[in-house]
VOGU-3710 file (C-alpha; in Angstrom, 3 decimals, decimal comma):
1> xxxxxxxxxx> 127,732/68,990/103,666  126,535/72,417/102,860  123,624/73,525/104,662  120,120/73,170/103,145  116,546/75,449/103,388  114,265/72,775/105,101  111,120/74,922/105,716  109,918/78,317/105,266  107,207/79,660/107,731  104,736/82,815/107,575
11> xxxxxxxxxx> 102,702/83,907/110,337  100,446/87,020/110,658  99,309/89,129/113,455  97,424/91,810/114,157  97,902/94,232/116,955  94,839/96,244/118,549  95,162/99,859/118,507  93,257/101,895/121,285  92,630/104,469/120,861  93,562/103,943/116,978
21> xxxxxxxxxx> 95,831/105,705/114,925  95,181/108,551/112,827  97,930/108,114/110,039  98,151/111,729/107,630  98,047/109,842/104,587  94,520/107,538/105,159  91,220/108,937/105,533  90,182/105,885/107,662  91,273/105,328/111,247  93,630/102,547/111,981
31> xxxxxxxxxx> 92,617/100,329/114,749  94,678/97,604/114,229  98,762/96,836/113,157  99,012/93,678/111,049  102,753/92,196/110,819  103,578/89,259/108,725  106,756/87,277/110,302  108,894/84,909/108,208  111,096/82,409/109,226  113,315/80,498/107,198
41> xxxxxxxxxx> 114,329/77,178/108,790  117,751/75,151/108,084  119,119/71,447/108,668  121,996/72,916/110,520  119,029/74,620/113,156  119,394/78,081/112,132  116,612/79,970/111,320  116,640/83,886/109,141  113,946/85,797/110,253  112,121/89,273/108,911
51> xxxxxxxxxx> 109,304/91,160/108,529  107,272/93,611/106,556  104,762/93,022/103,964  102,207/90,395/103,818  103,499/87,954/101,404  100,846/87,836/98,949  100,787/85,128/97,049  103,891/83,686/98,045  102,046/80,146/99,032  102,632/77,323/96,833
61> xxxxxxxxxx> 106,361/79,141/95,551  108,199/77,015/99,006  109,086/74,175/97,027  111,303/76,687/94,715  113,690/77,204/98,033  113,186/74,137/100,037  116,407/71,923/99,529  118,461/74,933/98,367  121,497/76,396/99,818  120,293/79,724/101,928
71> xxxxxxxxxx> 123,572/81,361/100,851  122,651/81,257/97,338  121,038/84,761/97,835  121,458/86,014/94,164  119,443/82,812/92,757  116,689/83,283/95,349  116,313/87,228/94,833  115,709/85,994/90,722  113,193/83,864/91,777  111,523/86,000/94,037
81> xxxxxxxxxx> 111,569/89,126/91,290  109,589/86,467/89,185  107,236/86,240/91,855  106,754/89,934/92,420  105,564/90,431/88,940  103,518/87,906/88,560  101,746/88,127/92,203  102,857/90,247/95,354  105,895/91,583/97,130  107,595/89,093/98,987
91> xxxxxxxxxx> 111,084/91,116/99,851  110,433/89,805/103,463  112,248/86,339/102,542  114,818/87,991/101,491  115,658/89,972/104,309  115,177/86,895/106,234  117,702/84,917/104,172  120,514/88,238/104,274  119,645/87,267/108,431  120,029/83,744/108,080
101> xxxxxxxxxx> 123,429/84,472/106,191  124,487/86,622/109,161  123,849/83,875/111,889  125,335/81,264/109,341  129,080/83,463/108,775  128,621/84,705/112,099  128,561/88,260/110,918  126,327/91,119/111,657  124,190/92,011/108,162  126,192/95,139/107,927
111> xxxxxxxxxx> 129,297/94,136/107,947  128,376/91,564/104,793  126,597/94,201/102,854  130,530/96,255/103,158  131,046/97,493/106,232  131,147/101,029/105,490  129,603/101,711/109,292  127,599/100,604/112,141  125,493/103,530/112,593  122,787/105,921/110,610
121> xxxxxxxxxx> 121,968/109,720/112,567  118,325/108,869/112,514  115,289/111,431/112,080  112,098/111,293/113,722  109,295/110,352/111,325  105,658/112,113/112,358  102,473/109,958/111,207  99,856/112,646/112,550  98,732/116,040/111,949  98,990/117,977/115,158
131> xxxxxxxxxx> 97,741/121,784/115,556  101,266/124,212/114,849  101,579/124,550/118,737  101,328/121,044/119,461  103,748/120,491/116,264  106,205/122,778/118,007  105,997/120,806/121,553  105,957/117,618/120,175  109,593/119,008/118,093  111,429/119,973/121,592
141> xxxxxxxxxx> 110,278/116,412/122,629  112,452/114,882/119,644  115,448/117,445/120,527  115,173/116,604/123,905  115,553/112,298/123,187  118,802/113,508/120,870  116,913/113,271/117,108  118,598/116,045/114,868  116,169/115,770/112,455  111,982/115,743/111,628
151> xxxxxxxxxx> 109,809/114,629/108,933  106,858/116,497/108,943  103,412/115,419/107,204  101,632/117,374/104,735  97,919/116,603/104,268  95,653/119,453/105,658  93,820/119,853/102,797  95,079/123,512/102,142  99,038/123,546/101,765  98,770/126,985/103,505
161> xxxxxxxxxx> 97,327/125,368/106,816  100,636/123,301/106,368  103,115/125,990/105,930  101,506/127,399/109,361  102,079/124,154/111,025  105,831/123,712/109,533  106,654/127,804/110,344  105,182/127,132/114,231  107,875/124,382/114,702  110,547/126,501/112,489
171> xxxxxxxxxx> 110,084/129,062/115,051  110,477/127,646/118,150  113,738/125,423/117,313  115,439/127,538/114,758  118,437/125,525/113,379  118,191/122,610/115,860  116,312/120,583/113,982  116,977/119,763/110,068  113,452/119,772/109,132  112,116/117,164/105,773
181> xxxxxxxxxx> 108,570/117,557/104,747  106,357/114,731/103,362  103,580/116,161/101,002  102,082/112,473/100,634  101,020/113,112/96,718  103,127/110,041/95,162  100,355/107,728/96,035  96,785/106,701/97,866  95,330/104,383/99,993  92,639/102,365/97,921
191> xxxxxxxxxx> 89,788/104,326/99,031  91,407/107,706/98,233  90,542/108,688/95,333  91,188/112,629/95,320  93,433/113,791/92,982  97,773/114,791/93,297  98,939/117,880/93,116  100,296/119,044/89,324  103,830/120,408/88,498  101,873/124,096/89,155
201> xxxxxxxxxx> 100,375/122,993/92,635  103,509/122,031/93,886  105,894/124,644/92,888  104,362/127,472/95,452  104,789/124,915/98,479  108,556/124,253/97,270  108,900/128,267/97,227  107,934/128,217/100,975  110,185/125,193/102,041  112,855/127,019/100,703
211> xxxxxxxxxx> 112,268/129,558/102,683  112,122/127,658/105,775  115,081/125,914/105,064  113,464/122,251/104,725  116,039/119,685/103,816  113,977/117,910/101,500  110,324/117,771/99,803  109,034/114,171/99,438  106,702/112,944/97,060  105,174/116,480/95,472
221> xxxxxxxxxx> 103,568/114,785/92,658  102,055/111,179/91,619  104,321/108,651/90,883  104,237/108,349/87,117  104,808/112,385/87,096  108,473/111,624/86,171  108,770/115,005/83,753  107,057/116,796/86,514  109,816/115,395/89,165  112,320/116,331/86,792
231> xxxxxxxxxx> 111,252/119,423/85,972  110,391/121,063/89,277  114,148/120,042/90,354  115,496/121,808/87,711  113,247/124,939/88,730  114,013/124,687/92,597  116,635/124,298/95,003  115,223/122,507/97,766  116,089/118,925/97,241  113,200/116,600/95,231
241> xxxxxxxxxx> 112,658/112,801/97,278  110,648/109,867/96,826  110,500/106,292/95,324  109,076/104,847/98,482  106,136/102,595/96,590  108,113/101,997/93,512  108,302/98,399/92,422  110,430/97,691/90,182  114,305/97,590/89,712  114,324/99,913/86,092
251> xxxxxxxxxx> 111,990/102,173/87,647  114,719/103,666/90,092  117,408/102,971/87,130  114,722/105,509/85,243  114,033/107,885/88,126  118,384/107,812/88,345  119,123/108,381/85,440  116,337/111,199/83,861  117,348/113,508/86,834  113,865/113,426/88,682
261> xxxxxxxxxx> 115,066/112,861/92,348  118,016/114,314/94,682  117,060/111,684/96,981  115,836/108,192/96,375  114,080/106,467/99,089  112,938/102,464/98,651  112,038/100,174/101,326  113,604/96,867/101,633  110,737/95,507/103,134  108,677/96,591/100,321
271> xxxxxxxxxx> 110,662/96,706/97,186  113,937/94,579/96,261  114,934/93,226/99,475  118,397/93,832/100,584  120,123/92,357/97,915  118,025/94,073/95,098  118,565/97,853/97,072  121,761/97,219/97,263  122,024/97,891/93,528  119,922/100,953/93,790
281> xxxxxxxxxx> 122,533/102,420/96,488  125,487/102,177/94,288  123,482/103,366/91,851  122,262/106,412/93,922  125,473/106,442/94,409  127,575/106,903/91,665  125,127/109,805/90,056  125,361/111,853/93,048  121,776/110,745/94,376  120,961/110,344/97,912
291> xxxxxxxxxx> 120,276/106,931/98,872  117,956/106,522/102,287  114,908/104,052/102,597  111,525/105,011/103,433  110,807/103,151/106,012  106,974/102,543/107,782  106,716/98,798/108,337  107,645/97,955/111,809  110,409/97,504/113,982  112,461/94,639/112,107
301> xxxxxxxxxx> 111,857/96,122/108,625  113,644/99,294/110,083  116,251/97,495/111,386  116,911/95,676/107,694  116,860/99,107/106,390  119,240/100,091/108,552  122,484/97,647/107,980  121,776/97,986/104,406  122,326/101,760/104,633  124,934/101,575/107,035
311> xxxxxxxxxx> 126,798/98,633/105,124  126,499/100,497/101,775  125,687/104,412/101,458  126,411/107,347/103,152  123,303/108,237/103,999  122,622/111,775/105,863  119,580/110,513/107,615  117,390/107,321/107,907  113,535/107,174/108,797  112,219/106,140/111,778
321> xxxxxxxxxx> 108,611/106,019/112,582  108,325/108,010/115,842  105,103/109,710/117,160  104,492/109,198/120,060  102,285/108,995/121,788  99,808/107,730/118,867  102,852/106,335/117,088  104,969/104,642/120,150  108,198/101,976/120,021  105,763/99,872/121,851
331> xxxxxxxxxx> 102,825/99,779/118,723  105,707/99,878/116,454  107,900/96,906/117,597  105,705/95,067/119,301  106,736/91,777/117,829  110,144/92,148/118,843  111,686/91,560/122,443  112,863/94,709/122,557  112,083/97,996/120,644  114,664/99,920/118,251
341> xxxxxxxxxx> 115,762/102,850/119,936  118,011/105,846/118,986  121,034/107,228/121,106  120,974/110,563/123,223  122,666/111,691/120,074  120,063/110,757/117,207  122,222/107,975/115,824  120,983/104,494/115,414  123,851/101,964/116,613  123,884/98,624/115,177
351> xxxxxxxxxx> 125,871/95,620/116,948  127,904/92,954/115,635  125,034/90,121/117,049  125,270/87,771/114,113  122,517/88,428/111,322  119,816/91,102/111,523  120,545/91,295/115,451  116,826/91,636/116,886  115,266/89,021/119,039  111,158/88,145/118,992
361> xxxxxxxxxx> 108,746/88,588/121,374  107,388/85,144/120,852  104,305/85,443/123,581  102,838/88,641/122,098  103,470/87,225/118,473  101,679/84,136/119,887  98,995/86,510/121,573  98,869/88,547/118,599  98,654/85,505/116,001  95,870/85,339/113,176
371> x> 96,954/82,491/110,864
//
């Protein structure tokens, strides 16, 4: 008898931050982590499990799974593409059913996606805006734990304050670090209402990443600014990133194919799931585009992200939210048993634990629980 989806269960919980945590791209303090945990429940006792986003009106869409077989992954990813249109983003069951397929083949996530590797190198993702000396400490703190690479936030208010900030760290580790910058312009929280840069705002900053050899510039203008993407890639050399928000499938297809990004960056737990980024990275691939999820959930959505980019692309670098000690493994992951960590040599190992491979903390999820 094949095995059959007998319940699906969503639980959210909110983590207390003190002191809170000043995030570059919101205005507001954040003084609390919400995380939304889904389980997907079998006859045969195995249950898939994920995270990320809340799973906005997914309620009262159960019935559409319940009774199926799990493995039918394609079939559940249509239905849950219906649902994203129509209400929220529920890519969180998927990720939870590419787990569940793991511990049902016995096969780490990676290996099912293609195998192409077990590892990522991993960069350091900042979240705050430090003063350029602190900027500069805080970078010999990432050489020292064995990242190769650092995302660095934009969002000073003057671009020039930023160039200070990015030349400080520039300075003080040379060629040690490849360096990414994120100019936060693709999109705002929903009490932001100041304005993106234009095509002519953003081609001065580009000028000076070049100079200071920055690997890539993410998200220089709004995300319908597709001629302005295009456009300033064609005018610079530096390479042009973003895509993290995007929600639908033809949107990357679109942002492929019209030449507005060198490097595409989705998030699993956001957009697609697994099995619809798994298009996008062949995609990616086959027109010479970088493929390498944004990734700012928590813990277990990085970990998603991960096998798919290890089982699929050849990604240079993936994101990992890092910045400490406002940003710590501890606020990050705290709904897992234990925290995703990088090696002394910046690369993120994956096992071959059946599934997704992470474990739950289930007392601080039940300390931690809201509904």
């Amino acid at each position: 008898m094949p095995i059959k989806i007998t319940s699906i269960e969503i639980t959210q919980h909110r983590l207390k931050l003190d002191p809170p945590f000043h995030a570059s791209w919101d205005t507001q303090p954040r003084r609390h982590f919400d995380a939304c945990i889904v389980r997907v429940h079998t006859d045969a006792g195995l249950t898939g499990i994920a995270s990320g986003d809340f799973m906005v009106g997914f309620q009262g869409h159960e019935h559409l799974f319940i009774g199926q077989d799990p493995l039918a992954i394609e079939r559940h990813w249509r239905v849950l593409n219906n649902i994203q249109f129509h209400y929220g983003r529920c890519w969180p069951l998927d990720l939870a059913l590419w787990d569940l397929a793991g511990k049902i083949t016995g096969q780490p996530v990676w290996k099912l996606l293609g195998g192409l590797s077990n590892k990522v190198r991993a960069y350091a993702s900042s979240g705050t805006l430090r003063a350029p000396a602190e900027l500069a400490d805080a970078a010999e703190r990432y050489l020292a734990e064995g990242f190769q690479a650092l995302k660095i936030r934009f969002h000073r208010g003057d671009y020039r304050s930023d160039i200070k900030a990015l030349e400080a760290v520039r300075a003080r580790v040379g060629d040690r670090l490849d360096l990414m910058v994120d100019c936060n312009q693709g999109w705002r929280m929903s009490w932001d209402t100041y304005a993106p840069w234009s095509l002519k705002d953003a081609i001065p900053v580009a000028r000076e990443l070049e100079r200071l050899g920055v690997y890539w510039m993410e998200e220089p203008l709004h995300r319908s600014d597709r001629e302005g993407m295009r456009r300033l890639r064609e005018m610079v050399d530096i390479r042009i990133a973003g895509g993290e928000m995007t929600r639908e499938m033809y949107e990357f297809r679109d942002l492929i194919r019209d030449g507005c990004l060198d490097v595409v960056q989705p998030d699993a737990a956001l957009v697609g799931g697994i099995t619809g980024l798994r298009r996008i990275a062949a995609m990616a691939q086959e027109n010479n585009v970088v493929f390498t999820p944004h990734t700012w959930t928590n813990g277990m959505g990085v970990v998603a992200n991960v096998h798919l980019t290890a089982g699929v692309a050849d990604a240079p670098f993936i994101e990992i939210p890092y910045d400490p000690p406002e940003w710590s493994r501890e606020r990050r992951d705290y709904m897992m048993a234990k925290p995703l960590t990088v090696d002394k040599d910046g690369w993120v190992v994956l096992g071959d634990e059946p599934g997704l491979g992470y474990e739950l903390d289930e007392e601080r999820l039940k300390a931690t629980r809201t509904s």
